[in-house]
Every structure is written in C-alpha cells, then in structure tokens.
C-alpha positions as CSV (number, residue, x, y, z in Angstrom):
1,X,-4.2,-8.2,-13.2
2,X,-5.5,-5.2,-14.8
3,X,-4.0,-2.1,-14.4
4,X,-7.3,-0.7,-13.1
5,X,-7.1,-3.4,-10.2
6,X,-3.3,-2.0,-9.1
7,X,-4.6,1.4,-8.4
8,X,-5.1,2.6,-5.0
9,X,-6.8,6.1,-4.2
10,X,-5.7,7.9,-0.8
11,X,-9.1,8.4,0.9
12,X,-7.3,11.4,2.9
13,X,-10.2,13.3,3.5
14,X,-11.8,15.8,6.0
15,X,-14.5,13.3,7.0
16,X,-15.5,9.7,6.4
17,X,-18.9,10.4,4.5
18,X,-16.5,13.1,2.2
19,X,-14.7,10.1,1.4
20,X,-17.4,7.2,1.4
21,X,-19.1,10.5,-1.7
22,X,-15.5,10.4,-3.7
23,X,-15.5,6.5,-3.5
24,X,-18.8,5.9,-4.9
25,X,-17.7,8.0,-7.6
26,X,-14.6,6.2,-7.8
27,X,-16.0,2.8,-8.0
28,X,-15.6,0.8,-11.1
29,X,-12.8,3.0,-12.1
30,X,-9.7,2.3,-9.3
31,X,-8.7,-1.4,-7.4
32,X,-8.7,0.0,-3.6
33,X,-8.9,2.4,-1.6
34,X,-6.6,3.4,1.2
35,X,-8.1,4.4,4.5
36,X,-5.7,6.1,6.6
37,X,-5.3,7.2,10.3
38,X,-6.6,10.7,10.3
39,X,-10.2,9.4,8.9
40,X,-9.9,6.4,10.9
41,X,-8.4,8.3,14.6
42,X,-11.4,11.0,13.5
43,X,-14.4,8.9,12.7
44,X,-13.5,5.1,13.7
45,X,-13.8,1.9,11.8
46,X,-17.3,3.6,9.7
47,X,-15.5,4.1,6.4
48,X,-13.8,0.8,6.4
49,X,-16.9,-1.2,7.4
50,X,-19.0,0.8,4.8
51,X,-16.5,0.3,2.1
52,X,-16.3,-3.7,2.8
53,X,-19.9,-4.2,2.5
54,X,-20.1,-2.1,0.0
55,X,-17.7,-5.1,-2.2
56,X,-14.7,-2.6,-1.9
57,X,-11.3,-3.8,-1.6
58,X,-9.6,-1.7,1.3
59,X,-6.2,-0.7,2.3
60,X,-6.2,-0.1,6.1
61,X,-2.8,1.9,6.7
62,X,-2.6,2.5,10.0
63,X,1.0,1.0,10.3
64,X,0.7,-0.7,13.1
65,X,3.9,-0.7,15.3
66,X,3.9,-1.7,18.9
67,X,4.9,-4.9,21.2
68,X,3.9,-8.3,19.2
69,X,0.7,-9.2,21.1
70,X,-0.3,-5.4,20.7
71,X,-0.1,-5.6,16.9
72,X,-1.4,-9.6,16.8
73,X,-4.4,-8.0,18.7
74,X,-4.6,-5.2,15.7
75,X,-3.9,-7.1,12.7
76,X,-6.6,-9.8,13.9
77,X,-9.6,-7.1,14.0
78,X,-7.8,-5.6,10.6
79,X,-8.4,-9.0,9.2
80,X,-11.9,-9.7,10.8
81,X,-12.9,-6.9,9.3
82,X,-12.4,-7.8,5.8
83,X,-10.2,-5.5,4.8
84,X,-7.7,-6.1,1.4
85,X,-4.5,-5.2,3.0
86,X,-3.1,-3.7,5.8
87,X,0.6,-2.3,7.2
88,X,3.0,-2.8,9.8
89,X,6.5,-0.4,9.9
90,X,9.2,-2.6,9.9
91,X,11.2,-1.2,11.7
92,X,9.3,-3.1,14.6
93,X,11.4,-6.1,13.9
94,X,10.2,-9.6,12.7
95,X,8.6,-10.3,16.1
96,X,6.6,-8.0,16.0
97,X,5.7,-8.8,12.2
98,X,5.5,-12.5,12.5
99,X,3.3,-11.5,15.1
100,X,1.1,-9.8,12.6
101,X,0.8,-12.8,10.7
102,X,-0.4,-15.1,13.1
103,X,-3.2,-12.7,14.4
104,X,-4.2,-12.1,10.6
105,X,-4.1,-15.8,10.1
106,X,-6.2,-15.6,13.8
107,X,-8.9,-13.3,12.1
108,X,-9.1,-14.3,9.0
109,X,-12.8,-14.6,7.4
110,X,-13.0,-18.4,5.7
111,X,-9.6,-18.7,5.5
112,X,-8.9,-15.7,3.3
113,X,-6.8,-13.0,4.5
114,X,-5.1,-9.6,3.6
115,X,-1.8,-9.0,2.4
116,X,0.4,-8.1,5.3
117,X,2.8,-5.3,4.1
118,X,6.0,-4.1,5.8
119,X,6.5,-0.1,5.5
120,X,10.3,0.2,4.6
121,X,11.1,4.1,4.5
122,X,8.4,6.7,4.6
123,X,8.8,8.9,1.0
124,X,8.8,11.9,3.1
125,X,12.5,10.8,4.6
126,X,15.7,11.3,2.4
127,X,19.5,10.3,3.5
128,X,19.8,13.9,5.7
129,X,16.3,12.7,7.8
130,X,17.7,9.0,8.0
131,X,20.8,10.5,9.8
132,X,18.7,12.3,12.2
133,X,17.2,9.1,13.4
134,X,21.3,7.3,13.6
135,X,19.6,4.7,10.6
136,X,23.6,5.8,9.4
137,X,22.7,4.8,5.9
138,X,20.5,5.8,2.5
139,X,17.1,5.0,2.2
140,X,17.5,2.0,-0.8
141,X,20.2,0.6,2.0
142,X,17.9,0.8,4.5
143,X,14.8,-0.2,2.6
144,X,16.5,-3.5,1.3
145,X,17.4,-4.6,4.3
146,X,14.1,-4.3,5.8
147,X,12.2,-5.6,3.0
148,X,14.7,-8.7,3.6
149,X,13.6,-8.8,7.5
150,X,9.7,-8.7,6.3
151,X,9.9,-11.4,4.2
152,X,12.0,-13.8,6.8
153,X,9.1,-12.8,8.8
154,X,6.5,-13.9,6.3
155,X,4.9,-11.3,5.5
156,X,3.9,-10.7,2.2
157,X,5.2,-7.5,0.8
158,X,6.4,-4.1,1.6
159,X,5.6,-0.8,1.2
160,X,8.5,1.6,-0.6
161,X,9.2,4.4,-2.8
162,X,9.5,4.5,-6.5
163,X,13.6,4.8,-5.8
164,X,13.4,1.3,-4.0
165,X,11.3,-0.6,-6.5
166,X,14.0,-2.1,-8.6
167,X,16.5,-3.1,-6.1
168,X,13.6,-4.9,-3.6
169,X,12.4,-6.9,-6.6
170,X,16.0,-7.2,-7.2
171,X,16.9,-9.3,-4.1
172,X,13.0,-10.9,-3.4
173,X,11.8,-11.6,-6.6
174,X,8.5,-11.5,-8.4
175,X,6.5,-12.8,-6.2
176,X,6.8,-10.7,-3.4
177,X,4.8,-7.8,-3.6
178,X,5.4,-3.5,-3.4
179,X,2.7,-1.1,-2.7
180,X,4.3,1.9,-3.8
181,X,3.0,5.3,-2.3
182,X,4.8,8.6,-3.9
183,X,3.5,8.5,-7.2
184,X,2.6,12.0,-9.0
185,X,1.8,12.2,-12.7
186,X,4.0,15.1,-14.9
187,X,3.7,18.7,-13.6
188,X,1.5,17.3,-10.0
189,X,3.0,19.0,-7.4
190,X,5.4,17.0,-4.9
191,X,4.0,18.2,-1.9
192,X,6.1,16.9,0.9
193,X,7.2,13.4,-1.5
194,X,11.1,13.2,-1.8
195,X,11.2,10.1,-3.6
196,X,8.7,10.1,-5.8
197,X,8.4,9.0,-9.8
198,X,5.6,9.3,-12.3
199,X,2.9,6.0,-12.3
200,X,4.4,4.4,-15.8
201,X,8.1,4.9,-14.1
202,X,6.9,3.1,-10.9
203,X,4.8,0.3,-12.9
204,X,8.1,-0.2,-15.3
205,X,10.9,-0.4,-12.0
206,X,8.3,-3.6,-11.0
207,X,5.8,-1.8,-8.5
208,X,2.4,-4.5,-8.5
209,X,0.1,-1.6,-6.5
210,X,0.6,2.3,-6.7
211,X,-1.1,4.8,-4.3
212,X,-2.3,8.2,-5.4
213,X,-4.2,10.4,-3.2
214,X,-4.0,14.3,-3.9
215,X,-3.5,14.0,-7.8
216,X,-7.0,12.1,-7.7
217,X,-8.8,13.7,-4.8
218,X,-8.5,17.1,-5.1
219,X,-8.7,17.3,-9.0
220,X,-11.3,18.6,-10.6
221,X,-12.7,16.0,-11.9
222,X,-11.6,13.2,-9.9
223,X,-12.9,10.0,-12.2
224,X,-11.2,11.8,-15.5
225,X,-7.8,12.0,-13.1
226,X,-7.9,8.3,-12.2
227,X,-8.8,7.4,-15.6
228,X,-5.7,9.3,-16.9
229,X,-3.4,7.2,-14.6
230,X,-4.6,3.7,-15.4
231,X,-4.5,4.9,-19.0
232,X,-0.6,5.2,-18.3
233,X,-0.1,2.4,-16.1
234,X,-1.6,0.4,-18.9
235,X,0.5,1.4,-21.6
236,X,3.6,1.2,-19.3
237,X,2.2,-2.7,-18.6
238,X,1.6,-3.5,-21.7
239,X,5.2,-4.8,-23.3
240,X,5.0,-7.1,-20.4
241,X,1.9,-8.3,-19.7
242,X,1.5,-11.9,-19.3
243,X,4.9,-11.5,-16.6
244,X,3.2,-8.9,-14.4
245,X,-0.7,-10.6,-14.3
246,X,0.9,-13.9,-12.7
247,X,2.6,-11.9,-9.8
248,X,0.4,-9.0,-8.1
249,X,-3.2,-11.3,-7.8
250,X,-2.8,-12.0,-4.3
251,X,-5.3,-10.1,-2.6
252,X,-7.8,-11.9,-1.1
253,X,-5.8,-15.6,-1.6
254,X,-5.6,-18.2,1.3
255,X,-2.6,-17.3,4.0
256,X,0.0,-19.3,4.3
C-alpha cells in the first residue's frame, strides 16, 4: 500500500460543505478522510453520503459505545452506508464489540465491509487522567490489554497513540491493524495531544493508517501540507516496503 493510501485527513470542520470544499481539494492527494461527530451531530449523514458517491474512502468516527444491540443497530447503517471504517471504544467490552461485527457483517454492501476498529486510549489522556477514571494503570498497560479484548472480539484493529504502536504490534502481530490519531509533523503545535509522535516515527513503530487533521486543515496551503507528510511517510516506508504493503490493504476486503 502506498503511503498516500495510509493517510487520513481530520475533516473537523465548521460545516459539512467547508469540509466536502477541502476534500475535493484533497482528493488524489490523501487515502481517507475521517468524518467525525461534531460535522456529523451538526449536519447528519450529508458529508459521509456525499464523500461515498463521490468514490471516497471514509472514516466514520463516531465511536460508538452503548448496549450491544444499540451499537449492532449503528455499525449496520455505518456499513450500509459504505463507509471505509468505522470505531467502537473498547472499553464497551467484547459484547458489545462482537456485536459490532455481526451488525457490520448485517449491513454489509455485496459482502464487503469496513474495518471495525477498537479505540484503546484517547491521546488526549495521560497516566494522571487514567487515575481519575480508577483505570489504576498507564496508558500502553491499558491500551494492550484492550487491543487484546478487540481482537478476541474479532474486530479488526484498534485505534492508539504513537506511544502504543510498537507494543500492540508487539503482542498481535502484523496483521492486525492501528489507526493512529496524534500525529504532528516537527514544530506543529500539540494542541491538546499528549501522546503524540511525528508521521515517519509513527510509520517506523508499525502504525498501517495515520490521522492528521489541524496540521493539514488549517495550513495554508492544505494540498502542499499533505503532500509534505506522505513525502515523509514514504521515506520512512521505504527500507521496508514489501513487509508493510502485505499487511494494511484491508479496506474494503470480504468480512470474516
């Protein structure tokens, strides 16, 4: 897979048509784009049904977490609706998640479905916030073991910080996938990221997918911005190659 095809741009916009402008712009230049809840609690499914016929690849976060036949119901209209991938929080337990598989497997458009993906620890939590919330343990501790619980679930990957990377791929091997938000080129601001890395750190620790939003969308040029990062991804890819292409191309395959 190319490293164009493992970049995902944040649509966090002020309104769906600000974000349908940037990804036309975008087009031809990132993998996916990543439609979250404030566009979607906002403005509704438009932007998602807009970028699917439009041949996009989507990223629905919305992080479904609820009682099992409240997410089936969700992740079944997530996959009717086409969309790449989409996100449950772990933390819902596997239930809930193998729940999620069977309504994607429910909704699924000729047999083709999204990647299911698990969100481990949000970046925005370190070990003080994790404490808080009696988890009683770091964030790699605690994103292991859920990544763990998402795969017995059979789900298909995870989402987790740049700091996570290495130990996840660690324990579940190549084939399981991480979506890795958290990512800010040299001198970006962090904004509210705790765990964060540059994208060549994240694509060398074993990420398949990294999401950028603000480093891309509120540049000034947003198209020289993504181009800069898949410039880096790809040299960071490059030494290894022929290992990465056979183990992130699973978009869009047959569930299982």
């Amino acid at each position: 897979m190319a490293a164009q095809e493992k970049l995902i741009v944040a649509l966090d916009l002020a309104s769906a048509d600000a974000a349908a402008r940037l990804a036309e712009r975008l087009r031809g230049h990132v993998g996916l784009f990543k439609v979250g809840p404030v566009i979607f609690t906002g403005e509704g499914p438009f932007l998602v049904r807009y970028l699917v016929a439009e041949g996009d690849k989507v990223f629905l976060d919305l992080k479904f977490h609820d009682i099992p036949n409240t997410v089936r119901a969700a992740a079944r209209e997530a996959a009717a609706a086409g969309v790449a991938m989409f996100n449950v929080h772990a933390t819902g337990g596997r239930k809930m998640m193998e729940a999620a598989r069977a309504g994607a497997e429910e909704g699924a458009r000729n047999g083709h479905g999204p990647l299911i993906l698990a969100v481990t620890v949000l970046t925005s939590l370190g070990r003080e916030d994790l404490d808080e919330i009696g988890a009683g343990t770091s964030p790699e501790e605690q994103a292991v073991r859920l990544a763990r619980l998402a795969a017995r679930a059979g789900l298909d990957g995870v989402v987790a910080s740049p700091e996570e990377i290495a130990p996840i791929r660690r324990e579940l091997g190549s084939a399981f996938q991480i979506v890795t938000p958290g990512i800010r080129p040299a001198g970006a601001d962090a904004n509210e990221q705790k765990r964060r890395a540059t994208p060549a750190a994240a694509i060398q620790a074993g990420a398949d997918y990294l999401v950028v939003g603000r480093p891309i969308t509120e540049a000034p040029d947003p198209v020289a911005a993504a181009d800069a990062i898949v410039r880096e991804m790809e040299a960071a890819l490059a030494p290894d190659l022929p290992a990465q292409a056979g183990s992130a191309g699973r978009v869009g395959q047959p569930l299982h």
